[in-house]
C-alpha positions in Angstrom: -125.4 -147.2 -66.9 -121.8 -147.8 -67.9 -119.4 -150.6 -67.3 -116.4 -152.0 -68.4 -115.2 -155.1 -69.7 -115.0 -158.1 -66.7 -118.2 -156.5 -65.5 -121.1 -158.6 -64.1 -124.2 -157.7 -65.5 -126.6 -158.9 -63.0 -130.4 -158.8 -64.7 -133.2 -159.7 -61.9 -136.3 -161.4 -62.4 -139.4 -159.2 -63.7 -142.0 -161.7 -62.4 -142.2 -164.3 -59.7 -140.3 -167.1 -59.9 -138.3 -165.7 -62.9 -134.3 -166.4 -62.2 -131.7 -163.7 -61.4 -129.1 -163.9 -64.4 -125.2 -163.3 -64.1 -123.4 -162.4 -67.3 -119.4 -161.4 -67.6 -119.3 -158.1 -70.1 -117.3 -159.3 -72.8 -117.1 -157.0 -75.2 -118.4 -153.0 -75.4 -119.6 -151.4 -78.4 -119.0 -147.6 -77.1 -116.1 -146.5 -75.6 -117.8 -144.8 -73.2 -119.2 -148.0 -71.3 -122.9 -147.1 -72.3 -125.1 -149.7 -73.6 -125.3 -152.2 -75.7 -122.9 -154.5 -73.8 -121.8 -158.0 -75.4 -122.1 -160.4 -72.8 -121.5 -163.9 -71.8 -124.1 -165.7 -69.5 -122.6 -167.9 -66.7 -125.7 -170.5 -66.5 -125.1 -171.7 -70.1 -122.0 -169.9 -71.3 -123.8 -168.2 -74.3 -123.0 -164.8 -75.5 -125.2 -162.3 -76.7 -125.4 -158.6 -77.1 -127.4 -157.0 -74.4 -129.5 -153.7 -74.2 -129.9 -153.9 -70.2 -133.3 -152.7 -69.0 -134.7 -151.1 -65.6 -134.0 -154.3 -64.1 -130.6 -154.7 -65.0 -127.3 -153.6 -62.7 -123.2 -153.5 -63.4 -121.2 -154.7 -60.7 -117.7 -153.9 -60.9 -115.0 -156.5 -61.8 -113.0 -154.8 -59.0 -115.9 -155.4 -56.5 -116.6 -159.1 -57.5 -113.2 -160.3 -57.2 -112.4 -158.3 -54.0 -109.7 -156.5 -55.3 -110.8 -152.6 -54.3 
C-alpha cells in the first residue's frame, strides 16, 4: 500500500455494525508512500499516525476530487 499526501484512507468495519472511517493523509513518514501514514479523521477532525491493516484502502486525491 502506498499513498500520498491528500489521500483518503478509507478503513472498513471489521465486525457488524462497526462504521466505515474516512481520514485525509496528512503527513508521510517514508518517502516512498509505504506505511505508517499520519492521518486526520473527518468524523472528529483528530489526527493520529496510522499503520493501515487488511481492511484498510488509499484512494487517490486525484480520484476524490475528480480531477483525473
Amino acid at each position: 500500500m502506498k499513498a500520498q499526501v491528500g489521500d483518503r484512507l478509507v478503513l472498513e468495519g471489521t465486525h457488524v455494525g462497526d462504521p466505515r472511517r474516512v481520514g485525509v493523509v496528512v503527513g508521510l513518514r517514508h518517502e516512498d508512500g509505504t506505511p505508517p501514514y499520519e492521518v486526520r479523521w473527518l468524523d472528529d477532525g483528530h489526527a493520529a499516525l496510522i499503520f493501515p491493516g487488511p481492511e484498510a484502502r488509499i484512494e487517490s486525491a486525484t480520484t476524490v476530487d475528480g480531477s483525473a
